[in-house]
C-alpha positions in Angstrom: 8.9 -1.0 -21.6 5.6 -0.5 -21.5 3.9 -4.0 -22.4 5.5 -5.4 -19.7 2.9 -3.6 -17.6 0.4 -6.3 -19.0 3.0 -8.8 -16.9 2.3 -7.3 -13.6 -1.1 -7.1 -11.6 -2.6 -3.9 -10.3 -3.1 -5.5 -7.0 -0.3 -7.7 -6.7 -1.5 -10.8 -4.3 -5.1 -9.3 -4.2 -5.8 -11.6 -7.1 -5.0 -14.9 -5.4 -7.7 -13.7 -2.7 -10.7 -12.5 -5.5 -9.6 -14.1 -8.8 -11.3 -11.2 -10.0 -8.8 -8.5 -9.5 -6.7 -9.7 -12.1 -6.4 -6.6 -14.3 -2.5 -4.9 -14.5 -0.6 -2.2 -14.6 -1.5 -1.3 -18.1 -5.0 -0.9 -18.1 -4.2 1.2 -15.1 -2.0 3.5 -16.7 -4.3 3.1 -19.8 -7.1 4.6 -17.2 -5.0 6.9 -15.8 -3.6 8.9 -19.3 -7.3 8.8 -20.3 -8.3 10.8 -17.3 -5.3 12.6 -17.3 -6.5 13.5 -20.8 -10.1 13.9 -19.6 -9.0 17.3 -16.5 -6.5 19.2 -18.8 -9.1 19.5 -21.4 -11.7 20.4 -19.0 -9.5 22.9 -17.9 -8.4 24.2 -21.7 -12.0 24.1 -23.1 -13.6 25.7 -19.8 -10.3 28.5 -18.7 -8.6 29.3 -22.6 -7.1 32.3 -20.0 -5.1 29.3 -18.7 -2.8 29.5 -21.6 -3.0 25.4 -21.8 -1.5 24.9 -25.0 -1.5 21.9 -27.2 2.3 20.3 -25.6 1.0 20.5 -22.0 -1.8 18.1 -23.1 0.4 15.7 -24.9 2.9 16.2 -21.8 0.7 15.3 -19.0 -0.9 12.8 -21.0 2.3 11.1 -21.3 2.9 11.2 -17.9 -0.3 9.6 -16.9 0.5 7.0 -19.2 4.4 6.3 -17.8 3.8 6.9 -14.7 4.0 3.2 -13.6 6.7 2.1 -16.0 8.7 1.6 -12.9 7.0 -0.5 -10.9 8.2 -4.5 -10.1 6.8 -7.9 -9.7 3.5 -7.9 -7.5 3.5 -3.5 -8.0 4.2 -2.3 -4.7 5.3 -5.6 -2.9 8.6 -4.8 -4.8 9.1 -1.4 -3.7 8.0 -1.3 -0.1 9.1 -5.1 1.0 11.3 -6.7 -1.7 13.4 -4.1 -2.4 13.6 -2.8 1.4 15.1 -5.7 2.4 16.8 -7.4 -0.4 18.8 -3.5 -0.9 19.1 -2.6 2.6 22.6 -1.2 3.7 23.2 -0.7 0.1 23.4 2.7 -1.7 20.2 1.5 -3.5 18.4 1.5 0.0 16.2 4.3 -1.0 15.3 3.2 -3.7 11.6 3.4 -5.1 9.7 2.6 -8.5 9.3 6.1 -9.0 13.0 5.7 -9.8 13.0 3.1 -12.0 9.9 4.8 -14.1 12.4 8.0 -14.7 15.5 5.4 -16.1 12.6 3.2 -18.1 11.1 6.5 -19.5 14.5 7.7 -20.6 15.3 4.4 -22.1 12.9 3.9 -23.5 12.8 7.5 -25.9 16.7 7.0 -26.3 16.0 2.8 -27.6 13.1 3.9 -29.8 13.9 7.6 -30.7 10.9 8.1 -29.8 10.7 12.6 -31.0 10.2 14.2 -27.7 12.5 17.0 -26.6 14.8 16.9 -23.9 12.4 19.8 -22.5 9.6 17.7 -22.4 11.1 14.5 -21.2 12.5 16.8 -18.3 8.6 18.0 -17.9 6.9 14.6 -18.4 9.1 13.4 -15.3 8.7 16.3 -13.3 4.6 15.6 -13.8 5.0 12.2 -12.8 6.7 13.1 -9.4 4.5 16.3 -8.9 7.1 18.8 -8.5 7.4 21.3 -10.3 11.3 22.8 -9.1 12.3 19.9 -11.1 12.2 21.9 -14.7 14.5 24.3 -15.8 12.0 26.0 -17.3 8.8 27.7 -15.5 5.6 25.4 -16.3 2.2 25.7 -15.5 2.1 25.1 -11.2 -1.6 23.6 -12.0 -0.8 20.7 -14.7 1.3 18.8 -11.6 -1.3 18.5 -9.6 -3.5 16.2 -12.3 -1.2 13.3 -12.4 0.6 13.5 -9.1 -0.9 15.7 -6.6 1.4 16.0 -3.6 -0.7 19.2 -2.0 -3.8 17.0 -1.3 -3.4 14.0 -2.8 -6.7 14.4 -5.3 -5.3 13.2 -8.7 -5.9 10.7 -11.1 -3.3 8.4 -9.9 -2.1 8.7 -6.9 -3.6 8.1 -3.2 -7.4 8.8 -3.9 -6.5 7.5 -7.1 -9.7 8.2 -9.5 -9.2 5.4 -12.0 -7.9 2.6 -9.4 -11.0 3.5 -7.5 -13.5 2.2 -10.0 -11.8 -0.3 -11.7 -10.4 -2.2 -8.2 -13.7 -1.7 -7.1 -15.6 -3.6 -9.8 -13.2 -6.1 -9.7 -14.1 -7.5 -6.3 -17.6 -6.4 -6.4 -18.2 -3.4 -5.4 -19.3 -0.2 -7.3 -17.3 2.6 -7.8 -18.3 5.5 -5.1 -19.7 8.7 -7.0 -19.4 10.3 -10.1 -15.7 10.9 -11.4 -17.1 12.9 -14.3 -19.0 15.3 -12.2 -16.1 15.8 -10.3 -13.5 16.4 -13.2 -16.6 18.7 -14.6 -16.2 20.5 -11.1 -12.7 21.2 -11.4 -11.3 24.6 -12.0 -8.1 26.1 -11.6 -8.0 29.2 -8.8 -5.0 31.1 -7.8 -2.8 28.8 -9.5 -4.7 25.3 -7.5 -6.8 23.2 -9.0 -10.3 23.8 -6.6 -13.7 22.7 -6.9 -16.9 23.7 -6.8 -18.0 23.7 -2.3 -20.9 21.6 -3.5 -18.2 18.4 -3.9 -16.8 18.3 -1.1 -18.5 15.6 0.7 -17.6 13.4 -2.9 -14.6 14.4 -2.4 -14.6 13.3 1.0 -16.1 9.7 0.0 -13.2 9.3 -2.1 -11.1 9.6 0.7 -12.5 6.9 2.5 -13.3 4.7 -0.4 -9.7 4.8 -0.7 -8.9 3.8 3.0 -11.9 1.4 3.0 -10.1 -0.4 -0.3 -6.9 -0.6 1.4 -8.6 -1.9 4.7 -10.9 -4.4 3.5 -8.9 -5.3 -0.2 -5.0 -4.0 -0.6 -4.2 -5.5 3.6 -6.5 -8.6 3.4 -4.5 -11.3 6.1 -4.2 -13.9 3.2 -3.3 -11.3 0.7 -0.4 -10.3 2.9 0.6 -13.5 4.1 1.2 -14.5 0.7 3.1 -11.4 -0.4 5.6 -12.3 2.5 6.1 -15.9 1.2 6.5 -14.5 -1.7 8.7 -12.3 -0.9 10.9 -15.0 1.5 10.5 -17.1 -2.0 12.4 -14.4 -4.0 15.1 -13.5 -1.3 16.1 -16.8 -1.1 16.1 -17.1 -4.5 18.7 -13.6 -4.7 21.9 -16.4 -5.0 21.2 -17.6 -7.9 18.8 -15.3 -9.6 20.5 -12.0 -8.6 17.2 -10.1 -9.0 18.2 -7.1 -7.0 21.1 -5.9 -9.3 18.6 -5.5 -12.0 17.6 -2.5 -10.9 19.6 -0.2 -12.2 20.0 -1.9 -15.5 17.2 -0.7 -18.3 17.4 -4.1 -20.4 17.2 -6.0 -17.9 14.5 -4.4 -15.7 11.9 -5.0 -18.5 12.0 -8.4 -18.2 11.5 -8.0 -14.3 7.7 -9.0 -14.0 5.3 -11.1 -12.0 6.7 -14.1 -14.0 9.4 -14.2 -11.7 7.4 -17.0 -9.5 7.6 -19.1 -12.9 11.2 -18.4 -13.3 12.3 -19.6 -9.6 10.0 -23.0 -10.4 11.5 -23.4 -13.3 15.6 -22.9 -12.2 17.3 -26.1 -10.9 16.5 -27.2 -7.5 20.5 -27.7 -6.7 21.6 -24.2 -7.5 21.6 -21.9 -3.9 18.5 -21.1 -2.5 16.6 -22.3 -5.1 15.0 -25.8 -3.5 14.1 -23.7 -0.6 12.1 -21.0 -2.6 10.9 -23.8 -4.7 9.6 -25.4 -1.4 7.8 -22.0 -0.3 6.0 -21.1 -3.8 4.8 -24.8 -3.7 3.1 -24.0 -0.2 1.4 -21.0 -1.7 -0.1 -23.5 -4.5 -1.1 -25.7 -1.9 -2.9 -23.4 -0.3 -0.5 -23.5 2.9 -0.5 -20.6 3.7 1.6 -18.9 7.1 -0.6 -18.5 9.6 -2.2 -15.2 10.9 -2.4 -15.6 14.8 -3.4 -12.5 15.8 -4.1 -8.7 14.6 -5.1 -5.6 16.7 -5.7 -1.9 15.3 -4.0 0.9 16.8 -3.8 5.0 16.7 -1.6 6.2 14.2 0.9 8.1 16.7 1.5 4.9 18.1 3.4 3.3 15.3 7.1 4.1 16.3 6.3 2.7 19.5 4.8 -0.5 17.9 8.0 -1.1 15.5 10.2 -0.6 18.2 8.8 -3.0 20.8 6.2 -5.5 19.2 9.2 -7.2 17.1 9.9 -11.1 16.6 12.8 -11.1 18.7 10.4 -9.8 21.8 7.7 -12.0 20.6 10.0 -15.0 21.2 11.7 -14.0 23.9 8.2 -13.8 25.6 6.8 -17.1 24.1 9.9 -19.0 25.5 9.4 -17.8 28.6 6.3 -18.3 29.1 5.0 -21.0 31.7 2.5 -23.9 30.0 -0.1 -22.6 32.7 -0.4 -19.6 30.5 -1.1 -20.3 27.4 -4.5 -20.7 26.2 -5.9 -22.6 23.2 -8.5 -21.0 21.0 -10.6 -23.0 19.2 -11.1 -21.9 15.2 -13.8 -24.6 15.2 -15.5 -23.3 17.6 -16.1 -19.7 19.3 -16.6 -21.1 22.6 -14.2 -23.6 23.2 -11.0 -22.3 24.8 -9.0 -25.2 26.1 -5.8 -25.8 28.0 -2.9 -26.3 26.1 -0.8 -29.7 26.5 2.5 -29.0 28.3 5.2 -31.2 27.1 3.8 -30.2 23.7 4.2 -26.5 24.6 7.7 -26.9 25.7 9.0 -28.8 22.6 7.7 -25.8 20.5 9.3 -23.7 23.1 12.3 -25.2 22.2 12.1 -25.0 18.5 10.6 -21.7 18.1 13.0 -19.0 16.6 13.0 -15.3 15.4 13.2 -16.4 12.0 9.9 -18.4 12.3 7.6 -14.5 13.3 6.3 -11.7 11.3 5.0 -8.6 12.9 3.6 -6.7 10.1 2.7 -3.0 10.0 0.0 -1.5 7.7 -0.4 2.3 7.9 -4.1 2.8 6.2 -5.4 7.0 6.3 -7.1 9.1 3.8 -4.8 10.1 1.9 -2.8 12.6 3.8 -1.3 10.3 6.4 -3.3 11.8 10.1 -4.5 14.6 8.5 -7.9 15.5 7.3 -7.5 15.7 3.4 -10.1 18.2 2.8 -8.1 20.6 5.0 -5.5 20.8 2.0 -7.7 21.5 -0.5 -9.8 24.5 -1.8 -13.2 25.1 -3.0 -15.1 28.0 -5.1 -18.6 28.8 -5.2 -20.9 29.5 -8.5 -21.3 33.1 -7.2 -17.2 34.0 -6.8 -15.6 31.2 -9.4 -12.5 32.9 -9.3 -12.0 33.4 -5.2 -11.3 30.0 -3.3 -11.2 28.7 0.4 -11.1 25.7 2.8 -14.6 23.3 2.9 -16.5 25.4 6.4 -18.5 22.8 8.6 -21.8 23.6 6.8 -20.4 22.3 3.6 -19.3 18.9 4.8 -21.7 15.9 6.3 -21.5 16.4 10.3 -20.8 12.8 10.6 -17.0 13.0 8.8 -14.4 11.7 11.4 -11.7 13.4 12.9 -9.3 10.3 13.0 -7.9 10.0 9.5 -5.5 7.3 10.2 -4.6 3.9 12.1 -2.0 1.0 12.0 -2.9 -2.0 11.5 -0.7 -5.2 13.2 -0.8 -8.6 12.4 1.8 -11.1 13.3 2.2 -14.4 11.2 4.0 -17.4 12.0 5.5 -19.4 8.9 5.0 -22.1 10.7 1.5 -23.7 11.5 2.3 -25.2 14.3 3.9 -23.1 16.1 0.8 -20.5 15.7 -0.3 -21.1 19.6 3.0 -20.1 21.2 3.5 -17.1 18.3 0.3 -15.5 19.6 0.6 -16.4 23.0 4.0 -14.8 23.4 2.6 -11.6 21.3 -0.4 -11.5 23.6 1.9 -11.6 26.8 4.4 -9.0 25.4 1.5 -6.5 24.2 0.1 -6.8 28.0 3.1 -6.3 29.6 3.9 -3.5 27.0 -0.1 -1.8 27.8 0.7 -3.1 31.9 4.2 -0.5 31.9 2.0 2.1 30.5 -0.1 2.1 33.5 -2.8 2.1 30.8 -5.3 -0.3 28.9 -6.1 -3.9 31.1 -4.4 -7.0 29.3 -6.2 -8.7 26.2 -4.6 -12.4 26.4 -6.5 -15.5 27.6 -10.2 -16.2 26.7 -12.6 -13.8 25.8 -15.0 -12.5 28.5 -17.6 -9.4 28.3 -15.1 -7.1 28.0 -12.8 -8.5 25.9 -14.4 -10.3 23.1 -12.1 -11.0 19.8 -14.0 -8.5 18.5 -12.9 -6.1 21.3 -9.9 -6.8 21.4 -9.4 -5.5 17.6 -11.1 -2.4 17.8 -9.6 -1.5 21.2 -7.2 1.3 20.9 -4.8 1.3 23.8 -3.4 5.3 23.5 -0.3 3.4 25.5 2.0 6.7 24.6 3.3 7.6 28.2 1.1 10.7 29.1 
């Protein structure tokens, strides 16, 4: 149950992007009972009045360690596309990893008699999802904000996730951000929260952003997605034969449920259902052949009901087939300046073949930590001079130069198909104008690029096209 975490990567399609991130789930969870370890003895060696007794170390060790036991091939491709999909209408639709950690960790002390109380099994889960109405019995309200902080989001795993930090970090090249042991050092509990000292706050600030700069620049790369969605096409058409979704629920077959399943579809006979045309889209992933990002724009964060509900594939085509050859423009990859007309009877024959099936609109939510809030604002600190007395960071305490955005959505719409990449972003360009035009807000941002409207403009614009 837990060795299989050596079968799935940490940062699922990240790898095929920096060959370097190719560590896995269990070095993570390695990282993260270590540091679980690492703040409750802190807190027992530097509070004894704390009452930390010897089974709520072992416990939240424990849960550190099986916290991930759950997760599926490519870690969170599973839960939040795979599963979303391949379940949806089901009663599994809800269904998270979270979930299947709880039935592995059960299964496994049941397979193994492995000699923890039903107590502590009880407490162990409860850890792992950070709630603490979950035990019968009254536990310590501090210990569940070490593994799975759901206050403010500062734990060892989760969100600004201390060990994925350094070690996701290193493996792409780039330093971990600040001193984890000064800040597990700073930590002390206060009215029944753990706090620290008012001198950490702006550390505890950078790890907010590290961990919304990782997921900008790393966890949403264009080619990291594009290949979790082929993957994931790959595996749904696959569902026939393989029948990967019922696993689920099953214990004994769920740890065999790993990134090999890639290997597994390659390997199955071409003639059984689905399985040629998977075949075919793993073999394009190989190849390097990738589907094709046409366009990408970040947005506010209050704007991302309205994006799902209008900037979807069936609008995108409806647009692009009803677009006149006149309007669509050519952008050169080649070359930043060469914008050329594209040819007509060409446009019209992909007119005619483009379909709904053939666009992606993907949505990537990146913040803090706390969604649109400011994380800080949910945590507490103490000073050397009143330890025991704690309160939110003031302004003085904190760099002036900390934002007051905390989130955005990201969009970026693929087309599986190559060719058809100059209608797909054509007809995405047309419908986000018309979208920004009945607004009455932002001017449109198709055709070539002028002062005002550079690529690089168009990205960072933020249109704020809620009706006012």
């Amino acid at each position: 149950h837990f060795q299989r975490l050596r079968e799935i990567k940490q940062l699922g399609t990240s790898y095929y992007v920096w060959p370097g991130a190719s560590h896995n789930r269990f070095e993570h969870s390695l990282g993260t009972a270590h540091l679980a370890r690492r703040m409750v003895m802190h807190l027992k060696e530097s509070q004894p009045n704390l009452g930390i007794d010897d089974r709520d170390v072992k416990c939240v060790v424990l849960a550190g360690l099986c916290h991930d036991l759950g997760h599926g091939p490519w870690s969170h491709v599973w839960d939040s596309m795979y599963i979303p999909r391949a379940l949806k209408g089901t009663v599994h639709e809800g269904w998270q990893h979270e979930d299947a950690s709880e039935m592995m960790l059960d299964d496994m002390v049941k397979r193994y008699s492995i000699g923890l109380p039903p107590r502590d099994v009880e407490f162990i889960k409860a850890l792992i999802a950070g709630d603490a109405s979950r035990c019968e019995c009254v536990e310590k309200p501090f210990l569940f904000e070490i593994v799975a902080n759901k206050r403010n989001g500062i734990d060892v795993d989760k969100r600004c996730r201390f060990d994925y930090m350094a070690r996701d970090g290193q493996a792409i090249g780039d330093g971990p951000k600040g001193s984890l042991e000064k800040l597990i050092a700073s930590a002390r509990v206060v009215e029944n929260q753990i706090c620290y000292h008012h001198k950490d706050a702006n550390q505890i600030y950078e790890l907010c952003h590290t961990r919304f700069s990782l997921h900008k620049r790393i966890y949403n790369h264009k080619t990291s997605k594009a290949i979790e969605h082929m993957l994931i096409d790959a595996v749904l058409a696959a569902e026939p034969t393989l029948k990967i979704a019922e696993q689920i629920k099953d214990p004994e077959r769920y740890v065999h449920l790993t990134d090999n399943i890639k290997a597994r579809i390659e390997w199955e006979d071409p003639n059984k259902e689905g399985i040629k045309d998977a075949q075919k889209i793993l073999e394009r992933i190989d190849r390097r052949d990738l589907y094709k990002c046409v366009d990408y724009k970040v947005f506010d964060y209050e704007d991302r009901d309205d994006l799902k509900e209008l900037i979807t594939p069936s609008a995108i085509v409806q647009t692009a087939k009803a677009l006149q050859p006149g309007e669509i423009i050519q952008f050169d990859d080649d070359d930043d300046d060469a914008w050329a007309q594209a040819d007509t009877d060409a446009i019209k024959e992909l007119q005619t073949d483009l379909a709904e099936d053939d666009v992606i609109v993907s949505l990537s939510t990146m913040h803090y930590g706390m969604k649109d809030k400011n994380p800080l604002d949910f945590i507490k600190f103490y000073s050397k001079k009143r330890p025991n007395e704690c309160s939110k960071a003031n302004r003085g305490d904190l760099s002036t130069l900390t934002p007051t955005v905390f989130a955005e959505v990201q969009l970026r719409v693929y087309s599986r198909r190559a060719e058809l990449g100059v209608l797909v972003q054509a007809g995405y360009r047309k419908l986000l104008e018309n979208v920004l035009n009945s607004r009455d807000t932002a001017p449109p941002v198709s055709g070539p690029p002028s002062s005002s409207t550079s690529p690089e403009a168009v990205e960072h614009a933020t249109p704020h096209h809620r009706k006012k």
